[in-house]
C-alpha positions as CSV (number, residue, x, y, z in Angstrom):
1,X,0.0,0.0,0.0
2,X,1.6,3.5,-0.8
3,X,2.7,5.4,2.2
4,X,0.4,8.8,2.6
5,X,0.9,11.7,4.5
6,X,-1.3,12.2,7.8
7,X,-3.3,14.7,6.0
8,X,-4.2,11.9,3.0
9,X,-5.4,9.1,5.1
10,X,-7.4,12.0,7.2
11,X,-8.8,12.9,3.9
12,X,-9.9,9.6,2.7
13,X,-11.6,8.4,6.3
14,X,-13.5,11.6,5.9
15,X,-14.4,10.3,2.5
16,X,-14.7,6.9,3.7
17,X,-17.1,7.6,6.1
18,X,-19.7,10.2,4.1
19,X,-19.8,7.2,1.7
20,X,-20.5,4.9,4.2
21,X,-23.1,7.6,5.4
22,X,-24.9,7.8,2.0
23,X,-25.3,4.1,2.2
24,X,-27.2,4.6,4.8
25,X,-29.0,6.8,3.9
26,X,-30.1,5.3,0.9
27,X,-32.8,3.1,3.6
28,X,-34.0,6.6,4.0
29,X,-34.5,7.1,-0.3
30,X,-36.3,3.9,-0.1
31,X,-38.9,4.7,2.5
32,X,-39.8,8.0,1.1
33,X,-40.3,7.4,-2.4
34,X,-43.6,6.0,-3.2
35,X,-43.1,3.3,-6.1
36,X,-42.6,-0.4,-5.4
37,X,-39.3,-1.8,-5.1
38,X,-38.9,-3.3,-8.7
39,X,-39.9,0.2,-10.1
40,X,-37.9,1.9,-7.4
41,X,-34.4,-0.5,-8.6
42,X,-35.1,-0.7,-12.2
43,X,-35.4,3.4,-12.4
44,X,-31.9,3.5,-9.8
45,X,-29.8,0.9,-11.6
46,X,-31.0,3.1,-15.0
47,X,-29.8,6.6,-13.7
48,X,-26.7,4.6,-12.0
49,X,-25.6,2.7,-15.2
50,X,-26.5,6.3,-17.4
51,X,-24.5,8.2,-14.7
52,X,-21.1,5.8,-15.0
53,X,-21.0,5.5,-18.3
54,X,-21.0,9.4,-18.4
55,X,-18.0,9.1,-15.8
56,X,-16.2,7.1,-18.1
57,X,-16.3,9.2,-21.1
58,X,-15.3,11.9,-19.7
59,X,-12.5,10.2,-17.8
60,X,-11.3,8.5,-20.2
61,X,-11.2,5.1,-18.6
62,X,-11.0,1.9,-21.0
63,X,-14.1,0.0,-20.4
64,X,-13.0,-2.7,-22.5
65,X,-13.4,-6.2,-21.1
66,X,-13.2,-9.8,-23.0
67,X,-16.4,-12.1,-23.6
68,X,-16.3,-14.5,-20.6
69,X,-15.6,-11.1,-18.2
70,X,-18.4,-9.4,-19.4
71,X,-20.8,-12.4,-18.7
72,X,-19.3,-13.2,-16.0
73,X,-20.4,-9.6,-14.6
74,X,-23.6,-9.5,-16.1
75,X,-24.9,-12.5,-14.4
76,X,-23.5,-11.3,-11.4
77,X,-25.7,-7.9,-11.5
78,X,-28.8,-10.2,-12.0
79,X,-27.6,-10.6,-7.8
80,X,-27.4,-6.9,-7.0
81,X,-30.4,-6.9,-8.6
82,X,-32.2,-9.3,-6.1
83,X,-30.1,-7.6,-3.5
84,X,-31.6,-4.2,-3.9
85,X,-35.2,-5.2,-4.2
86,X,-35.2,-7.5,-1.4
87,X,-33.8,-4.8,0.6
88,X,-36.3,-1.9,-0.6
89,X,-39.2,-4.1,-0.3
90,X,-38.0,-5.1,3.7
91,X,-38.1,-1.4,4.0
92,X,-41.6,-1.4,2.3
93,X,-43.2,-4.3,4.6
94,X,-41.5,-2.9,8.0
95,X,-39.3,-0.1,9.2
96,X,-35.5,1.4,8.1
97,X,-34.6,0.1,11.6
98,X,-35.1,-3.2,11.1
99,X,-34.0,-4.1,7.8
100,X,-30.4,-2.1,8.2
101,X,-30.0,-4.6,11.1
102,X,-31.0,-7.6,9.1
103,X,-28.9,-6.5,6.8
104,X,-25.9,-6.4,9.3
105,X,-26.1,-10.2,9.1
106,X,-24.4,-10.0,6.2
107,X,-21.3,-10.9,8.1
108,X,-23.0,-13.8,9.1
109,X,-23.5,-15.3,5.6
110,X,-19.9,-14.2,4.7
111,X,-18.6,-16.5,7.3
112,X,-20.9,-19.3,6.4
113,X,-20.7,-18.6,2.3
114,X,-16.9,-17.8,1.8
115,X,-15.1,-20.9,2.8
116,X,-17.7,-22.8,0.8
117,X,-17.3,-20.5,-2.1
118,X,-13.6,-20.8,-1.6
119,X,-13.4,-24.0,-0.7
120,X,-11.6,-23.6,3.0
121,X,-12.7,-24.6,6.8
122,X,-14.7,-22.7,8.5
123,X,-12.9,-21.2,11.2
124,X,-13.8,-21.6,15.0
125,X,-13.8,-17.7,15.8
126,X,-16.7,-17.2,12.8
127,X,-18.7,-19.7,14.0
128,X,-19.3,-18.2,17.6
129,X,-19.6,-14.3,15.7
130,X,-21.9,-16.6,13.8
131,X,-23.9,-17.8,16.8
132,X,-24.0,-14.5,18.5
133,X,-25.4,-12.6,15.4
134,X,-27.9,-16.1,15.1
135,X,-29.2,-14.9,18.9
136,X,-29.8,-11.5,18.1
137,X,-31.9,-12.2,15.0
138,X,-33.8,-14.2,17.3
139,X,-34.3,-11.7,19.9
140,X,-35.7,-9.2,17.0
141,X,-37.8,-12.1,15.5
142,X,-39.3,-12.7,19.1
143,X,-40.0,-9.3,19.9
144,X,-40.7,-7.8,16.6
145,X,-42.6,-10.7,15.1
146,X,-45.2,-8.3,13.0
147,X,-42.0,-7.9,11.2
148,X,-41.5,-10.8,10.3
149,X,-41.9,-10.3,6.4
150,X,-39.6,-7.6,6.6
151,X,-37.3,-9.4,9.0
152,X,-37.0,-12.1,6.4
153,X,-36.6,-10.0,3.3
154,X,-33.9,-8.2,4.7
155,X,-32.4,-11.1,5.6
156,X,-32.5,-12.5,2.1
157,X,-31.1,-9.1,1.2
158,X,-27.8,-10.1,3.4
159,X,-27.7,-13.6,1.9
160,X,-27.2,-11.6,-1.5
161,X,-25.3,-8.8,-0.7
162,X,-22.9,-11.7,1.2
163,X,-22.8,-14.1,-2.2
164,X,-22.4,-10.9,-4.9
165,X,-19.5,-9.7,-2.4
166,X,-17.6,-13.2,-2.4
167,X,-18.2,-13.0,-6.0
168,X,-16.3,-9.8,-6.2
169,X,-13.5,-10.1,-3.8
170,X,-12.4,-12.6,-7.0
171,X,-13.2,-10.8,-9.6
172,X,-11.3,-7.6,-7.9
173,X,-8.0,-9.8,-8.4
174,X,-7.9,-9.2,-12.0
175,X,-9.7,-6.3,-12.8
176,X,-10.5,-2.7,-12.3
177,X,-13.1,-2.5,-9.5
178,X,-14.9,0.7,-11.1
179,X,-15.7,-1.6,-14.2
180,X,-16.5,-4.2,-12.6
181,X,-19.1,-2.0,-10.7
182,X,-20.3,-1.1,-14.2
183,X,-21.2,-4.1,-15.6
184,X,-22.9,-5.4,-12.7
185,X,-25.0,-2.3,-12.3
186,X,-25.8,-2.6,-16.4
187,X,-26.6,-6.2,-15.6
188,X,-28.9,-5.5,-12.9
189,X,-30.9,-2.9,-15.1
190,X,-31.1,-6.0,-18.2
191,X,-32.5,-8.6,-15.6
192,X,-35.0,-6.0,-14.2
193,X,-35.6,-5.0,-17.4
194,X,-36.4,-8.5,-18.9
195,X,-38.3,-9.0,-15.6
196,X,-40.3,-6.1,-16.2
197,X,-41.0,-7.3,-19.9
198,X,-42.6,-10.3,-19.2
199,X,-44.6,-9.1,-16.0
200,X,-46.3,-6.4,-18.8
201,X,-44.9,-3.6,-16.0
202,X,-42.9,-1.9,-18.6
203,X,-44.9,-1.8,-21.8
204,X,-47.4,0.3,-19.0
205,X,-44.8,2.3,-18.3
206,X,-45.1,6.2,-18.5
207,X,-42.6,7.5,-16.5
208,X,-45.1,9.9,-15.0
209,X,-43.5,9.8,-11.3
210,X,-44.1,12.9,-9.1
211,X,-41.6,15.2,-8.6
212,X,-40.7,14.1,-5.2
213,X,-40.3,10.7,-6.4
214,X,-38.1,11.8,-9.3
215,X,-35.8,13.8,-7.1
216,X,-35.1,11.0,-4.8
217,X,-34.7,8.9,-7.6
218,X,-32.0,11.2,-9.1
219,X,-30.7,11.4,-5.8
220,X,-30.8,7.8,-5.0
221,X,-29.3,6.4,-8.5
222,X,-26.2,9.6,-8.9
223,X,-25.0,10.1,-5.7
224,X,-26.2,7.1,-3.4
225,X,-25.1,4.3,-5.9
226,X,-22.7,6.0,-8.8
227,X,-20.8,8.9,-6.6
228,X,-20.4,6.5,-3.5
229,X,-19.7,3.6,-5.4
230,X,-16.4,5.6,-6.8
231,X,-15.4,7.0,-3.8
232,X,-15.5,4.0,-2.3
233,X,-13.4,2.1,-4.3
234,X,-11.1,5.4,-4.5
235,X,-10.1,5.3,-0.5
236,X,-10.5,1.2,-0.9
237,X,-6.6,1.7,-3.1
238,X,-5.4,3.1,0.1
239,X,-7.0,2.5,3.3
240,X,-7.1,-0.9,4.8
241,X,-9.4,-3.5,4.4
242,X,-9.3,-3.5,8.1
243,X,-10.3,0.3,8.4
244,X,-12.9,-0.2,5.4
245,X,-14.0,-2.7,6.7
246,X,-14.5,-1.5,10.2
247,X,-16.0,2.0,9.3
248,X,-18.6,0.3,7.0
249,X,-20.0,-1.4,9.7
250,X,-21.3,1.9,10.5
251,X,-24.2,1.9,8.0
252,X,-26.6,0.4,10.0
253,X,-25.6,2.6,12.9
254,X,-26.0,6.0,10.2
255,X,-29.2,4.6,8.7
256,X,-31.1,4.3,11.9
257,X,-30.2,7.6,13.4
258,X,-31.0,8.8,10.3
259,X,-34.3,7.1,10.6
260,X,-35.4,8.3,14.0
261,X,-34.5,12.2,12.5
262,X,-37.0,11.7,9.7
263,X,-39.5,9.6,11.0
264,X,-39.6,10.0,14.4
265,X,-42.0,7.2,16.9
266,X,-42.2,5.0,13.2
267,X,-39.1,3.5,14.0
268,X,-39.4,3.3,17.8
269,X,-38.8,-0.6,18.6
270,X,-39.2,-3.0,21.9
271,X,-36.5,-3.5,24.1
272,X,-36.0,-6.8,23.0
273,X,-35.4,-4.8,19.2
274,X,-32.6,-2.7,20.8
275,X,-31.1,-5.7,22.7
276,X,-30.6,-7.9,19.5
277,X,-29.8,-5.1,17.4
278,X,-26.3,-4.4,20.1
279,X,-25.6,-7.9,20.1
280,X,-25.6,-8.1,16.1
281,X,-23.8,-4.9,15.8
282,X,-21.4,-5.9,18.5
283,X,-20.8,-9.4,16.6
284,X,-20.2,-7.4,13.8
285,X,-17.9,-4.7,14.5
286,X,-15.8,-7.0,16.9
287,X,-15.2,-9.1,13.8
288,X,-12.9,-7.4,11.5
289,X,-10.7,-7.0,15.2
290,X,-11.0,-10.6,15.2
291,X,-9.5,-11.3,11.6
292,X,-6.8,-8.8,12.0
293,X,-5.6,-10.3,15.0
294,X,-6.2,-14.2,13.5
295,X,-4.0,-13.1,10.8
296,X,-0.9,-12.0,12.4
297,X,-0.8,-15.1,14.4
């Protein structure tokens, strides 16, 4: 990793962290704008993939890739895809709160997934993150249970995010993250797209949002998903993986603060809510700690 000044790294953990921020804020997006979630993905993975390929123009970056990478990428945005929808619609069924910490199980799944992915043991320290984050799912499932649609979609959600991320940390050996990114996001809008097709959603489709809904569209598909996306994989060339990895646990924590500012007693939980939520977001800050230290011994 190139050596940076003091200034530099200050620079990109302030960058770090307002992307991480948006992230979080994008549960926010999703609650106020009024279209289901296949409309609401379809019209953000559009703006997204319009909003890149403008970045790459006028960069000048080579978005050449060969046959089997570009499949290979494609297919994989059919994922983000799923992803994203399951995600909006756990926001749609039950409350910002409650999905971001579903979503924190993503950790989870990434212990479980990875080594089967990869092809290595599972190692003893995952499993018991794995168990704790497993108890504080069932705490919010006991004490929350009239969320438990949402508590299950935004689950799914982690199981997605988890495999697409695997899928990535190989594909991120060989090339250019920011094209990667690309693709998947262009794949995403085909398989939505086809979806859409045979559903009949599209051919009835007059783009006759209101204006609201068009702002935080614009707002949701440029700087929530194209801007952060790029300055994430920016500070990713020279921050850490244990810093990045650490400070992005911090989008649940954003996203629900964030949720309680803008909607107030809706996202007021039980105790039992609050008590499996610390648990989970102990589990899953505590686990980068735990992998730095497994691998320097």
């Amino acid at each position: 990793m190139t050596e940076l000044s003091p200034s530099s790294i200050n620079k990109n953990l302030l960058i770090l962290h307002f992307t991480v921020f948006i992230w979080g804020f994008t549960g926010i997006l999703g609650a106020l704008i009024s279209i289901d979630s296949v409309h609401m993905v379809w019209y953000r993975v559009m703006i997204a993939t319009i909003t890149l390929f403008i970045y790459f123009k006028v960069s000048g970056l080579n978005m050449k890739v060969n046959r089997t990478q570009f499949l290979q990428f494609f297919f994989t945005g059919s994922i983000v895809a799923l992803h994203w929808i399951l995600f909006f619609q756990a926001i749609k069924v039950s409350t910002v709160s409650v999905t971001l910490v579903c979503l924190s199980s993503f950790t989870l799944f990434t212990a479980i997934l990875e080594p089967i992915v990869k092809r290595t043991a599972i190692q003893i320290g995952d499993i018991f993150i794995g168990l704790v984050i497993i108890f504080g799912i069932y705490l919010i499932f006991k004490f929350e249970s009239h969320y438990t649609q949402g508590i299950i979609l935004g689950l799914s959600a982690a199981v997605a995010s988890s495999l697409f991320s695997i899928i990535n940390s190989n594909f991120a050996q060989k090339s250019d993250a920011r094209i990667i990114g690309f693709y998947e996001i262009s794949g995403a809008f085909f398989w939505i797209t086809i979806y859409r097709l045979f559903d009949g959603s599209l051919l009835q489709e007059r783009f006759n949002l209101s204006i609201s809904d068009w702002m935080y569209l614009m707002i949701l598909g440029t700087i929530c998903t194209a801007l952060a996306y790029i300055a994430g994989v920016s500070v990713m060339r020279t921050l850490s993986a244990f810093r990045v990895a650490l400070i992005s646990n911090l989008e649940p924590v954003y996203g629900i603060v964030l949720a309680f500012i803008f909607f107030g007693h809706r996202e007021t939980m039980s105790t039992g809510f609050y008590m499996g939520s610390i648990l989970i977001l102990g589990a899953v800050f505590l686990y980068p700690i735990y992998k730095k230290r497994k691998s320097k011994s």
